[in-house]
Backbone bond lengths (Angstrom), bond angles and torsions (degrees), N, CA, C in turn:
res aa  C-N    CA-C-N  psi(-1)  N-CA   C-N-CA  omega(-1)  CA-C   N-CA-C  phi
1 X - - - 1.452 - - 1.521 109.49 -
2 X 1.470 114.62 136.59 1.432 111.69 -176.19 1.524 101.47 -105.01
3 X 1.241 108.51 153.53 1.697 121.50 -175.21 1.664 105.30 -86.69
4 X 0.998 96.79 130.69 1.723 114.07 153.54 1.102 123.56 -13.31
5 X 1.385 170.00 109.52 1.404 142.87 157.03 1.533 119.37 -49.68
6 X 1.047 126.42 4.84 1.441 150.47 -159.44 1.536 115.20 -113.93
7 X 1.311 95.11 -36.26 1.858 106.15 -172.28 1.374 134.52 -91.28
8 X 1.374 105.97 113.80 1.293 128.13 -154.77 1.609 111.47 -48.14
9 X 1.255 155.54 118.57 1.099 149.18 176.20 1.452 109.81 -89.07
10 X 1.700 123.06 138.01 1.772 116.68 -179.25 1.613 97.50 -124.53
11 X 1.430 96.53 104.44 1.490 95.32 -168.10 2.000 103.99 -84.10
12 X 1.143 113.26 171.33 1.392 106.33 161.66 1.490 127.41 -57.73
13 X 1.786 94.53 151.51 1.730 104.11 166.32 1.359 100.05 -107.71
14 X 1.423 96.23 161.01 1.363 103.65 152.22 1.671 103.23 -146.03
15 X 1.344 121.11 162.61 1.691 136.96 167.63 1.609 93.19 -71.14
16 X 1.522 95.47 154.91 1.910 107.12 -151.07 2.013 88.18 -86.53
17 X 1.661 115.94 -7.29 1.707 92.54 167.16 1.072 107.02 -85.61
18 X 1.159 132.18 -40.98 1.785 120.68 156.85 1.703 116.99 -20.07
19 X 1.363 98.17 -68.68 1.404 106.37 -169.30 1.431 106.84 -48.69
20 X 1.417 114.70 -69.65 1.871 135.16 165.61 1.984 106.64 -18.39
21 X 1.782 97.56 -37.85 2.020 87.34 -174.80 1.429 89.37 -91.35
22 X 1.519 133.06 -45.17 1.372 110.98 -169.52 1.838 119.46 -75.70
23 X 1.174 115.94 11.20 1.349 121.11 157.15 1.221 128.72 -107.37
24 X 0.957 131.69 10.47 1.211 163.28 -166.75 2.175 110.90 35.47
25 X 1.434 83.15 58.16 1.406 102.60 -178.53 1.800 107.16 -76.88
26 X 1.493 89.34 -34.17 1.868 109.87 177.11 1.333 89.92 -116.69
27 X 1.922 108.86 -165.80 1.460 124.99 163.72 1.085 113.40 -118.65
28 X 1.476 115.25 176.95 1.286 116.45 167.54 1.632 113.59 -101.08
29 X 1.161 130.23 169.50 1.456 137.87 -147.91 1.659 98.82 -51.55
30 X 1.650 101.94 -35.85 1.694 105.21 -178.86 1.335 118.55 -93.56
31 X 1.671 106.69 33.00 1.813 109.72 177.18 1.283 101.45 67.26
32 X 1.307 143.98 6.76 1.466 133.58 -170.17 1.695 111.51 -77.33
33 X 0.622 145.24 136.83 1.684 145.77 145.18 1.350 126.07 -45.27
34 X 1.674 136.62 93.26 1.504 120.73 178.39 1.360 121.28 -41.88
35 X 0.969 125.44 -165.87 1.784 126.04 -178.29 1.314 119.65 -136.16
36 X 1.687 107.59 -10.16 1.312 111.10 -175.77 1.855 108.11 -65.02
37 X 1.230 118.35 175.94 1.651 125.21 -178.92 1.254 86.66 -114.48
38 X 1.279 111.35 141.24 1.514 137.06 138.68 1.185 118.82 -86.23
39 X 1.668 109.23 96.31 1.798 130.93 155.53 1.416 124.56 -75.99
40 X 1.715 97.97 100.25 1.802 108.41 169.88 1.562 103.11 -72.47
41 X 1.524 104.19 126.44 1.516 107.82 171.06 1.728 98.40 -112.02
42 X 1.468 117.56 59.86 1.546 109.80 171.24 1.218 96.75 -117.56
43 X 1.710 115.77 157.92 1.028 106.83 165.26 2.194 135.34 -64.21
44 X 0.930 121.79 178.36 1.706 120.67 176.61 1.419 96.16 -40.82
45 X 1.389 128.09 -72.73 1.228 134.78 -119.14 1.912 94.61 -92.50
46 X 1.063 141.54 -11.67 1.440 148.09 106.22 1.281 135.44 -40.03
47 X 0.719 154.17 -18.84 1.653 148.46 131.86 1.263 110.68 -60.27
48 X 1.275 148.47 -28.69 1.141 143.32 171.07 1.468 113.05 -42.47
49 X 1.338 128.99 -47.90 1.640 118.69 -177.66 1.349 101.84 -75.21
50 X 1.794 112.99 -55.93 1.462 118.81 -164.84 1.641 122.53 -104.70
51 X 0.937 145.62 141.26 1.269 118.96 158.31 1.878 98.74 -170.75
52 X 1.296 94.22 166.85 1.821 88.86 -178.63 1.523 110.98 -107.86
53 X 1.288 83.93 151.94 1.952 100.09 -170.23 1.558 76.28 -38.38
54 X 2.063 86.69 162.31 1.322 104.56 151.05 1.306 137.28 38.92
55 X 1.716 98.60 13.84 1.481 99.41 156.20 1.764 128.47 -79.66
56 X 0.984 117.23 -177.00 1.387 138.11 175.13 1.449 118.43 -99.25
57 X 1.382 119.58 86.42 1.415 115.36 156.41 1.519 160.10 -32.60
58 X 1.731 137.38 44.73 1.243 134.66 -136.41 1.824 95.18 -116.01
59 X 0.656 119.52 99.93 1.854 102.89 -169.06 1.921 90.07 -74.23
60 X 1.408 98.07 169.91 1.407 87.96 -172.76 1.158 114.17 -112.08
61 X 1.119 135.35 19.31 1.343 151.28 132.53 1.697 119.44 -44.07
62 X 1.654 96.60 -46.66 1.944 107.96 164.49 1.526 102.14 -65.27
63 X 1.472 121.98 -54.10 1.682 117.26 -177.16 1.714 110.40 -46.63
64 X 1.260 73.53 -18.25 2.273 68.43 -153.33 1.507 92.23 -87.31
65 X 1.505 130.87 -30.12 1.812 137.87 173.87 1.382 102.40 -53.04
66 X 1.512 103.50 -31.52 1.540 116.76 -142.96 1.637 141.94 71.65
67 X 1.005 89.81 67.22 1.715 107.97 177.27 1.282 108.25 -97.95
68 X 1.504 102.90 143.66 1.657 111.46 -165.14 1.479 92.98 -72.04
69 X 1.597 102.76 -174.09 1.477 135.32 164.43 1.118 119.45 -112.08
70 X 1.541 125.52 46.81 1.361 110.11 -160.39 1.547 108.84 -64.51
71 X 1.164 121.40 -72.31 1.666 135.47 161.92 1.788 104.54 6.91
72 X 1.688 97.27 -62.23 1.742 101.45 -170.63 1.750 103.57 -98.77
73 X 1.046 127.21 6.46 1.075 116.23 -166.76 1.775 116.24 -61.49
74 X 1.173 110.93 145.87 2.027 123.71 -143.31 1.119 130.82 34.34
75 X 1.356 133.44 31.06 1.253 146.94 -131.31 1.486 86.20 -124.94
76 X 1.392 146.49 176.02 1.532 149.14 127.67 1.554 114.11 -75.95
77 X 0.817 91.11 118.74 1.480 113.09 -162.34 2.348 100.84 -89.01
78 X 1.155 122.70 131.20 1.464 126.18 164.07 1.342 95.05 -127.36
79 X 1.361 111.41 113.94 1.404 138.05 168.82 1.411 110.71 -66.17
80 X 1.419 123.35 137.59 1.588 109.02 167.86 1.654 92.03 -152.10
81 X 1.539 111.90 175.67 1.576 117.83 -147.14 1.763 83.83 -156.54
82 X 1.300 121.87 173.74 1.260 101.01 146.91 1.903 131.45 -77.04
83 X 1.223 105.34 -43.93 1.629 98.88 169.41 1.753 125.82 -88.33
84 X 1.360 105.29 -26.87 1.431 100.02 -164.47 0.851 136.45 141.04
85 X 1.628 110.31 -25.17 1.784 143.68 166.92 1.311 110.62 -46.08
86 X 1.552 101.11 -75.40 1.367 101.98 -144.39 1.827 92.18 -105.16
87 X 1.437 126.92 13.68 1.376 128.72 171.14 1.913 100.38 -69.26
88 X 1.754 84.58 -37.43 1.890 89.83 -160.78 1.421 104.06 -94.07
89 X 1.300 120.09 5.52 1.882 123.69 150.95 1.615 102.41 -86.11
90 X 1.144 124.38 -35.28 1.634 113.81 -179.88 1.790 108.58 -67.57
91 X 1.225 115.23 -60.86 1.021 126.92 -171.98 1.510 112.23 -40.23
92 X 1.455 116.47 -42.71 1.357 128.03 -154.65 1.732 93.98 -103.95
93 X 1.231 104.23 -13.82 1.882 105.00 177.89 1.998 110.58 -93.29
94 X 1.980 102.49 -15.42 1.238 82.89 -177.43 1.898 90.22 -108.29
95 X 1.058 113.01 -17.17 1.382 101.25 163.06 1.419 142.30 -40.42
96 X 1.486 95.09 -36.30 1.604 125.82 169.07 1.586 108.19 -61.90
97 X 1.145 110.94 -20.78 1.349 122.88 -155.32 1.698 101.84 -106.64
98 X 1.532 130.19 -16.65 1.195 153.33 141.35 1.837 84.45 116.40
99 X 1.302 127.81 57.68 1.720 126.69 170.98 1.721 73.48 -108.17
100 X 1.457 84.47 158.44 1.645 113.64 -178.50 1.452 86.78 -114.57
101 X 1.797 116.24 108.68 1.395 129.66 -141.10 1.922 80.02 -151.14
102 X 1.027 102.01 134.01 1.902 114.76 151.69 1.487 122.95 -144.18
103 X 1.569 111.23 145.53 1.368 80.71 -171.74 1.425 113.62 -125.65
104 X 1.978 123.04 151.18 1.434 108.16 -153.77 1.409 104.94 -118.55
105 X 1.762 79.60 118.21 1.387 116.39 -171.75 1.704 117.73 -43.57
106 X 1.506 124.54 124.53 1.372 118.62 -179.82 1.407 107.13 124.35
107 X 1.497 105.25 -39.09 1.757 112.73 -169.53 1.168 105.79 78.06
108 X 1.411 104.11 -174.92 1.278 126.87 175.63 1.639 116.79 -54.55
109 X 1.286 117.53 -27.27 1.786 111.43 168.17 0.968 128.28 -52.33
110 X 1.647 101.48 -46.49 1.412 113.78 -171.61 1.686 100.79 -71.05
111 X 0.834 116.61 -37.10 1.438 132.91 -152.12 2.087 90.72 -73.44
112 X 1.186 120.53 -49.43 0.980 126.10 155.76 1.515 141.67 -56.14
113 X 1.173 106.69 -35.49 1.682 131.48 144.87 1.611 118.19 -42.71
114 X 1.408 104.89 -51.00 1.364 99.15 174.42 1.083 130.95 -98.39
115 X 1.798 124.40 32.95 1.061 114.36 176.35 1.921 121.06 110.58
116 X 1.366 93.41 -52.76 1.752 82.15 -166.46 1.262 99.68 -67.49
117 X 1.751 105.32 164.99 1.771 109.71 -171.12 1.661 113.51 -72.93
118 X 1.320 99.26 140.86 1.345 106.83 173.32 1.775 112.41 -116.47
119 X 0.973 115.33 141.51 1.474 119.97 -152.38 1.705 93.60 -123.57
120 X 1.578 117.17 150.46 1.252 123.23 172.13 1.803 87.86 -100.56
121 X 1.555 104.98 -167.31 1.845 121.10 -156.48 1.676 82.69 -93.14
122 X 1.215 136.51 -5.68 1.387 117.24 161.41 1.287 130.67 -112.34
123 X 1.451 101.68 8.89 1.660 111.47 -179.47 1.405 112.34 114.21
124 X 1.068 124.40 -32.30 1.554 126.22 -170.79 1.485 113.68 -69.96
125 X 0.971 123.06 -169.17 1.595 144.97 -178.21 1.012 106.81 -60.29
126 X 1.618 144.48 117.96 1.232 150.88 -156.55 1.422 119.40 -99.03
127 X 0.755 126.43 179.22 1.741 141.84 138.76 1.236 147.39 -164.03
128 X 1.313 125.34 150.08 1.348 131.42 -158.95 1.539 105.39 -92.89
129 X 1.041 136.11 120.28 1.179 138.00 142.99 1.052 120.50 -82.94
């Protein structure tokens, strides 16, 4: 069955320690590393204080032009934003697109709230605005 061009896709959430084990921001019980990518859909000028190692840069303004994924491409993708908004317009715009995309709910605050490291644009100690 082919989809609509019209039809809304509701991809998964998950809470950002979810997100943190399937990116391998944490481990799993056997020290392993997840494999999924963590996709920041903020713009530049926000990631500059905060942002997490080794994420993936796509603002979603580029998703919505259409800019590839090369970086994550077949990968499982956890979308994050700073609040939550515009993670769960990416998620549901590359879902449409058939990427195995979820998006973690809270943003980047929460995500900072709980702990995993948040990094400024030179490495140091971050923050979320």
């Amino acid at each position: 069955m082919v989809d609509a061009p019209h039809q809304r896709y509701a991809p998964g959430r998950v809470g950002v320690t979810e997100a943190a084990a399937r990116t391998g921001h944490t481990t799993d019980a056997a020290g392993t590393p997840a494999g999924a990518v963590l996709l920041d859909v903020r713009e530049l000028h926000e990631r500059q204080t905060g942002q997490a190692p080794r994420a993936v840069h796509r603002p979603l303004s580029a998703l919505v032009a259409g800019a590839p994924l090369d970086a994550a491409q077949g990968a499982p993708l956890i979308v994050i934003c700073r609040s939550g908004n515009r993670s769960r317009q990416a998620a549901a715009l590359l879902a449409g697109r058939g990427a195995d995309a979820v998006d973690a709910t809270g943003g980047m605050r929460n995500r900072a709230d709980a702990g995993p490291v948040v990094v400024d644009a030179h490495g140091g100690n971050g923050s979320v605005s």
